[in-house]
N, C-alpha and C positions, 0 to 999 in steps of 0.2 A: 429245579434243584441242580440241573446239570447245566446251566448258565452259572448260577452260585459259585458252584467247584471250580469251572473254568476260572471265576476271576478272582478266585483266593488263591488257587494255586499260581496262577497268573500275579495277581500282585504278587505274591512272595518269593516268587524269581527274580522280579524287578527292584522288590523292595533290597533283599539283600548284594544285586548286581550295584547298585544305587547308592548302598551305606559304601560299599566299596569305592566307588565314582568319590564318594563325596569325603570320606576321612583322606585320599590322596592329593585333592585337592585343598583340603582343609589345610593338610602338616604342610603340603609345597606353600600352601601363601604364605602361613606363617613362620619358613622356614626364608622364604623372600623377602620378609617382614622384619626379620633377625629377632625371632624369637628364638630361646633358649630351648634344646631338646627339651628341658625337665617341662617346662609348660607347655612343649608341645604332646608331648605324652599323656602327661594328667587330664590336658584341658580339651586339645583338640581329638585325640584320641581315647581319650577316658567317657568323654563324651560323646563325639561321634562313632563309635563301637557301638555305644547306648541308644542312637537316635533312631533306628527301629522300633526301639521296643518302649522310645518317648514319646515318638508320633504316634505311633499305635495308641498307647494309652490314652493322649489328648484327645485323639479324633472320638475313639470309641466313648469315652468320659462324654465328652459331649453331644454325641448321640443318641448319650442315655445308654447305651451299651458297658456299664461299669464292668459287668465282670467279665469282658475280654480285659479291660486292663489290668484287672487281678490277677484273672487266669494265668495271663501272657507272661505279668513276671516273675509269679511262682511259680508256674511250671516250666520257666525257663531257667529258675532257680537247681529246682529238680532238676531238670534235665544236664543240666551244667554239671552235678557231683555225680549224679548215677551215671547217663548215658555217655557225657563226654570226655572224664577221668577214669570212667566204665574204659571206655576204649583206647583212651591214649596209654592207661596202665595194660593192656593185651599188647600193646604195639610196643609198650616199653615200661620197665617199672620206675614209675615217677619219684623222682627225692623230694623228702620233704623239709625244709630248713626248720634249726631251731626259732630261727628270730618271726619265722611263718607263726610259729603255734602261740608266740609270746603275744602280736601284736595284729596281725593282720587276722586271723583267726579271732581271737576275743573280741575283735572290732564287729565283724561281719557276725559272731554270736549275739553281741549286745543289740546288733542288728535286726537280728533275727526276731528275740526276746520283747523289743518298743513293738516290733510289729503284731505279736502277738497276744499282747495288752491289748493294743489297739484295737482288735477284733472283738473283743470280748462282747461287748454292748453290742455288734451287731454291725457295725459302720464305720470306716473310717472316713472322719469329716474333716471340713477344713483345717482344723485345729490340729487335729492329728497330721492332714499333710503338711503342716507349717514346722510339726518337727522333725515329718520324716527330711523335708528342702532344706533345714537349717543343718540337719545331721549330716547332709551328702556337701554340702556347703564347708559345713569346720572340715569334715574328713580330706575336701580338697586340699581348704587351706592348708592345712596341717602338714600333707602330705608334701607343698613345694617349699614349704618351708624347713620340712627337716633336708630336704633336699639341697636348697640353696646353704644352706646352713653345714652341709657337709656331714650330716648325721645319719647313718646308713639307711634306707626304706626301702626293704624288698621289692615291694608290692609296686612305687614308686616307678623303680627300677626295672621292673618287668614290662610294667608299660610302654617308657620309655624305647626298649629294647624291639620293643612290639611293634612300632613305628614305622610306616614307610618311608624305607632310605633312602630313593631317589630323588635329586633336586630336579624340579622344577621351573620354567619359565612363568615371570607372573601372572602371566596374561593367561598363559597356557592354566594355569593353578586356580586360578578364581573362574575359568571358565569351568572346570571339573568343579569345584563347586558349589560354585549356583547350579547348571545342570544335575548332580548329583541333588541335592539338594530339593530344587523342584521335583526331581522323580520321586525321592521319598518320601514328599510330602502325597504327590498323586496316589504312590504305590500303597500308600498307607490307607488312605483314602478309597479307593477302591476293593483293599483288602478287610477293612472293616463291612465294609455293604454286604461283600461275598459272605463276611462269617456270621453277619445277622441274620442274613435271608438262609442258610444253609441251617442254621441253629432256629431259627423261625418255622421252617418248611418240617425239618425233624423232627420237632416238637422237645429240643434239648433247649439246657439252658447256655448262654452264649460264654460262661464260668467255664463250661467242656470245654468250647472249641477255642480258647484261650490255653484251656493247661496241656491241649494235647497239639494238636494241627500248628497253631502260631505260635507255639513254646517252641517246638521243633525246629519250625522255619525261621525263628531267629534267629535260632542258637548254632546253626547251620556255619556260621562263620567261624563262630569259639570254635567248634568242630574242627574245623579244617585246621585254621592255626594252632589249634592244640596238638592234634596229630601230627601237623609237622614240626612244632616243638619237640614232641616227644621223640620223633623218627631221629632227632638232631644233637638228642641226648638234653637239651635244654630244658629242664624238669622244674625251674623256678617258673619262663614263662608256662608253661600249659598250667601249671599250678594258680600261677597270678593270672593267668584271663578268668579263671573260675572266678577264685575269690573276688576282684575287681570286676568284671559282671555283675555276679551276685550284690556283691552292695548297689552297685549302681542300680540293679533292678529293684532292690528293697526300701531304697530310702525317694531315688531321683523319681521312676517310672511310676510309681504307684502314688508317693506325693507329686508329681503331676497332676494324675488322672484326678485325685480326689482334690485336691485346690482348685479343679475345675467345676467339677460335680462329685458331692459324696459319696462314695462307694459302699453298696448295702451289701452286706456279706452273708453268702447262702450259708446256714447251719455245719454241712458238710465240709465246709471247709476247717472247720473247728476240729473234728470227727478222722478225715483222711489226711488232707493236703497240706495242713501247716505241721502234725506231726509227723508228716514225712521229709520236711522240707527241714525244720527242725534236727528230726533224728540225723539225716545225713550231714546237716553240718555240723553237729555234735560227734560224726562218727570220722569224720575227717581228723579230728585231736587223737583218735585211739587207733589211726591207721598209721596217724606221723609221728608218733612215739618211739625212740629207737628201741633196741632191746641188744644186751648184753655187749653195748658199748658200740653198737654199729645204728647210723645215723636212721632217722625213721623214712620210709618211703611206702609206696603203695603198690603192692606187689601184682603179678598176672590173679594169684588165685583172691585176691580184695578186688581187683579190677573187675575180674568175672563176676563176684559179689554185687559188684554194684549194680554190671548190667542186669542181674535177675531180679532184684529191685524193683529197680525201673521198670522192667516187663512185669511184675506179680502190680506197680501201681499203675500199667495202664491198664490193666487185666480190672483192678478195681473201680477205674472210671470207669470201663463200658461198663461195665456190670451195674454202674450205679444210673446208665442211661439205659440202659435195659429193661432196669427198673421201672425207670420213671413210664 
C-alpha cells in the first residue's frame, strides 16, 4: 500500500510539473511557427491544460480501469466550481459577465445534460464517446471561428489571455515539448498503476480514487491560476479556466476514455455525483445574476458556500467507502 501512495502521489507532481513543461513548450513552437494567438489558445492550450486529465483517462481506459477516467473528470469537474471558485471567490469576489451566462454557460449545461442521458443505461459506449469527440470538436471550431471572425468569445478570450507570454527559441520549444510530453505520458502511466493497486489493496472502487485523490491533483493547476487571476482582479479568466476545463473534461476526457474502452458506470453515480456536478453548474446561473442593476458576480459568503459543498460531498464519498 505504501509503495502505491508513494507513486500516485509521486506521478502527480510529475504529472502536473509536466503538463506545465509541455503547454510552454507547445505555445513557444507554435508561436515559432506563426501561429495566431487565437489558435494557440483554443488548441495548444485548450488542449494541453487538458492533457492530464486525457492521458489519465486513455491509459486508465485501457487498463480496464474505466472509472478513474470517469472519476477523474467529474470530480475534477466538482472540484473546479466548488473547491476552486470556492476559493478564488474568498480571495476575491469573482464577476460574472453577461455574455458568460448567454453562451458559455448553456453550452457546458447542455454539456452536462448529453452526459447525463448518456449514463442512464449504465455505460457509456463508443457511440456515446463519438458525440461527446464531435461535441468538443464543433465547440472548437466554433470557437476560432467566431474569433477569426471578429465576433466577441469570452471563453475564447480567456484562453487566449491564459497563454504563456514568453517567446521562445525553437529548438529550445520543441525540446520542452517532447520532454514535457514524454513525462506526461510516463507520469500518467505510473499514476494510474498507483491508483489501481491503492484502490485494489483497499478494497474501494477505482470510481473513489478518480473523483477525490486524481480530481485534486489535476485540478491543482486551474488552482493556482485561478487564484492568481483572481489576486489580479481578472474575474473573466478564473471564471473561463472553470468553464473551459469543465467542457473539456466532459466532452474530450471521458469520450477519450470510452472510444477506447466503454465505460460501465457504478449506480452511485447516478445517486451522488452527477447531481452534484449538475446542481453546481446549474447554480453557477443563480450566483451570476445581477440584482438591482448591479452586474452578477460570486461573492466571499457563495464562495464559502461552495467550499462547504465540496467538504459535505467528500464527507459523502468516504462514507459511501466506509460502507462498502
Amino acid at each position: 500500500m505504501i509503495l502505491y501512495a508513494v507513486t500516485l502521489f509521486g506521478g502527480l507532481i510529475v504529472l502536473v510539473w509536466s503538463a506545465d513543461l509541455f503547454v510552454r513548450g507547445a505555445a513557444g513552437t507554435a508561436r515559432a511557427l506563426g501561429m495566431t494567438p487565437l489558435l494557440i489558445g483554443m488548441l495548444v492550450v485548450g488542449f494541453g491544460t487538458s492533457a492530464p486529465e486525457m492521458l489519465i483517462s486513455a491509459i486508465s481506459a485501457a487498463d480496464g480501469a474505466s472509472g478513474i477516467a470517469l472519476g477523474n473528470a467529474w470530480g475534477s469537474n466538482i472540484a473546479n466550481i466548488a473547491l476552486i471558485l470556492g476559493v478564488s471567490a474568498l480571495v476575491r469576489p469573482v464577476g460574472v459577465r453577461s455574455r458568460v451566462l448567454r453562451i458559455e454557460l448553456p453550452l457546458l449545461s447542455a454539456a452536462t445534460a448529453i452526459a447525463a442521458l448518456q449514463i442512464l443505461d449504465g455505460t457509456i459506449g463508443r457511440w456515446d464517446a463519438g458525440v461527446l469527440l464531435l461535441g468538443i470538436a464543433a465547440f472548437v471550431g466554433w470557437s476560432i471561428h467566431r474569433g477569426r471572425s471578429g465576433q466577441p468569445d469570452s471563453l475564447a478570450a480567456d484562453v487566449v489571455a491564459d497563454a504563456p507570454g514568453e517567446e521562445m527559441p525553437l529548438r529550445s520549444a520543441v525540446v520542452s515539448l517532447v520532454a514535457g510530453l514524454l513525462l506526461l505520458v510516463a507520469s500518467s502511466r505510473v499514476l494510474v498503476w498507483g491508483a489501481v493497486g491503492i484502490a485494489t489493496a483497499a478494497g474501494v472502487s477505482d470510481l473513489v480514487i478518480g473523483l477525490t485523490v486524481i480530481a485534486v491533483g489535476t485540478s491543482l493547476p486551474e488552482l493556482a491560476s485561478s487564484i492568481a487571476a483572481a489576486r489580479r482582479g481578472e474575474d473573466d479568466i478564473a471564471l473561463g479556466n472553470v468553464i473551459g476545463s469543465n467542457l473539456f473534461n466532459t466532452l474530450a476526457v471521458v469520450g477519450l476514455g470510452a472510444i477506447i474502452r466503454p465505460i460501465a458506470v457504478e449506480p452511485v453515480v447516478l445517486t451522488r455525483d452527477l447531481p452534484v456536478m449538475a446542481g453546481l453548474t446549474l447554480a453557477l446561473f443563480a450566483v451570476g445574476i445581477g440584482h438591482s442593476g448591479r452586474p452578477g458576480r460570486i461573492n466571499r459568503l457563495e464562495g464559502a458556500t461552495l467550499l462547504a459543498v465540496y467538504a459535505v460531498y467528500m464527507v459523502l464519498v468516504a462514507r459511501s467507502v466506509m460502507g462498502a
